[in-house]
C-alpha positions as CSV (number, residue, x, y, z in Angstrom):
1,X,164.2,113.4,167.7
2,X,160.6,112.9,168.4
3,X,159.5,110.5,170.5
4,X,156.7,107.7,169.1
5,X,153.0,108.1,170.2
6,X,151.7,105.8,172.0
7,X,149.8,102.7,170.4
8,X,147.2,102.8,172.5
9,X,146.6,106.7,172.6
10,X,146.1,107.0,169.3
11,X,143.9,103.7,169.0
12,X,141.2,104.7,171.7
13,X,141.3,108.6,170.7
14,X,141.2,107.5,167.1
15,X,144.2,110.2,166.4
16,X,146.4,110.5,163.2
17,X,149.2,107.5,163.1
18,X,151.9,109.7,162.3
19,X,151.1,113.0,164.5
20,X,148.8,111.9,167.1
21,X,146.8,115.0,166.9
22,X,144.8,115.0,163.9
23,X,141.2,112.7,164.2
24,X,141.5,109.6,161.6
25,X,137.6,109.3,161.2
26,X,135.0,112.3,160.4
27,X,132.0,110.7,161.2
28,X,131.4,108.1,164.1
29,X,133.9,104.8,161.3
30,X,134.0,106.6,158.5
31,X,137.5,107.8,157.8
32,X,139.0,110.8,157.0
33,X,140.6,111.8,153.3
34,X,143.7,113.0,155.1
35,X,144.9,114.4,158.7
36,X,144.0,117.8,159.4
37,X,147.4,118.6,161.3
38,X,149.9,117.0,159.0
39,X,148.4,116.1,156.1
40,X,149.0,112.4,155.9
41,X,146.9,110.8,153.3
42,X,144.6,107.6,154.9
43,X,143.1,107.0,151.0
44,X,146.0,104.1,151.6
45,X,145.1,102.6,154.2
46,X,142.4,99.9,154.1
47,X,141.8,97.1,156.9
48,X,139.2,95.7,155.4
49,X,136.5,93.6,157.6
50,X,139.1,92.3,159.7
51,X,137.8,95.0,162.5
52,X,134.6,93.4,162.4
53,X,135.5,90.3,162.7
54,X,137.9,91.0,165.6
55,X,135.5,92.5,167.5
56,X,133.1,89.8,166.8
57,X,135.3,87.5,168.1
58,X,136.0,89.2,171.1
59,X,132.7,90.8,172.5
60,X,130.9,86.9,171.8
61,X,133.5,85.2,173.5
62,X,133.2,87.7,176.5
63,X,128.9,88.0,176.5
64,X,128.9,83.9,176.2
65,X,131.4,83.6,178.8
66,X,129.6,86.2,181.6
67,X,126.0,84.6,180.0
68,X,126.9,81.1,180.7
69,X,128.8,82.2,184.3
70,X,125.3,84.5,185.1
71,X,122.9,81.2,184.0
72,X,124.9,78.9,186.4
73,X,125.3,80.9,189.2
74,X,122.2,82.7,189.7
75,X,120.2,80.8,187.5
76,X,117.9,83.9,186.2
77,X,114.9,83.9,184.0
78,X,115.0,84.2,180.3
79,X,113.8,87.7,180.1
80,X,116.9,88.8,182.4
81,X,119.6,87.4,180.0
82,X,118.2,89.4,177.0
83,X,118.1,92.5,179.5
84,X,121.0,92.1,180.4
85,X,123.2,91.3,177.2
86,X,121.5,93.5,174.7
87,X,122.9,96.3,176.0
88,X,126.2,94.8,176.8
89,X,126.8,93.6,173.4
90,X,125.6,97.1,172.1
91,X,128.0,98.8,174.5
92,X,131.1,96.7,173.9
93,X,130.7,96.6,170.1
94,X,130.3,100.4,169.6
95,X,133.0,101.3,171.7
96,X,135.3,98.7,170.4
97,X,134.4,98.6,167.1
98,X,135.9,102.3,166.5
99,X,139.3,101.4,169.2
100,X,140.4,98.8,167.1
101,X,139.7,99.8,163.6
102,X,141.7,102.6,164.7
103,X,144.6,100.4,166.1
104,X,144.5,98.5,162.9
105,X,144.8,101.3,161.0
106,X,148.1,102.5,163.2
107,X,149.6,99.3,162.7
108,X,149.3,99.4,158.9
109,X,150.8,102.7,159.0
110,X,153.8,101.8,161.5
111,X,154.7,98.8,159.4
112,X,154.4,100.4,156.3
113,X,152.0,97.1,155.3
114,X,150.3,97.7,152.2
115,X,148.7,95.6,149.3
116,X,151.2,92.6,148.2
117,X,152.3,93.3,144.5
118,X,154.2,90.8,142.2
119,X,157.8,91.7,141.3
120,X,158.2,90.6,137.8
C-alpha cells in the first residue's frame, strides 16, 4: 500500500494530486492537460476564481493589518507605506496565488468533488 502525499508537498511544489511527481501547471497558473508521470487528466478539475478570491482575502487582511501596526508605531511618511507594501503585496500574491490554486486543486481531486448534477 502506498502511502498518501502530503497536502502540503504537493500544494507548494504544485505536483500531480495523485502521484506527487508530475508538475500540475505548464506555465507560471496555467494548468496542465494531463500529468506527465501518470497520466491523470486535470481537464476535470476547475476551481474556478475561488483562488483569487482566497488569496485576496488573505494577503489584504495581512498588508492592512502590518500597514495599520507600521502607521501607529513608527508613524512613517506616505511615501514609505507605498514602498513598502507594493512589493509586499506583489510578493505574497504571486507566491500564494500559485500554492493555493494548487491546494485547491488537490482537494478537489482527494474528495472526488466535481460539478453537482440532478438525479432525475
Amino acid at each position: 500500500m502506498t502511502a498518501t502525499p502530503s497536502a502540503v508537498r504537493i500544494a507548494v511544489l504544485a505536483r500531480c494530486p495523485r502521484c506527487a511527481e508530475g508538475a500540475l501547471f505548464r506555465g507560471y497558473l496555467s494548468l496542465a492537460t494531463c500529468c506527465a508521470v501518470c497520466g491523470l487528466d486535470f481537464a476535470t478539475f476547475d476551481v474556478g476564481d475561488s483562488a483569487v478570491s482566497l488569496v485576496i482575502l488573505v494577503v489584504g487582511a495581512f498588508v492592512c493589518a502590518a500597514a495599520l501596526w507600521v502607521e501607529f508605531t513608527l508613524h512613517p511618511p506616505l511615501w514609505l507605506h507605498a514602498v513598502l507594501w507594493t512589493p509586499a503585496i506583489i510578493v505574497l500574491t504571486s507566491f500564494l496565488l500559485r500554492v493555493i490554486k494548487s491546494a485547491l486543486l488537490m482537494l478537489q481531486y482527494r474528495h472526488r468533488a466535481g460539478e453537482g448534477r440532478q438525479v432525475d
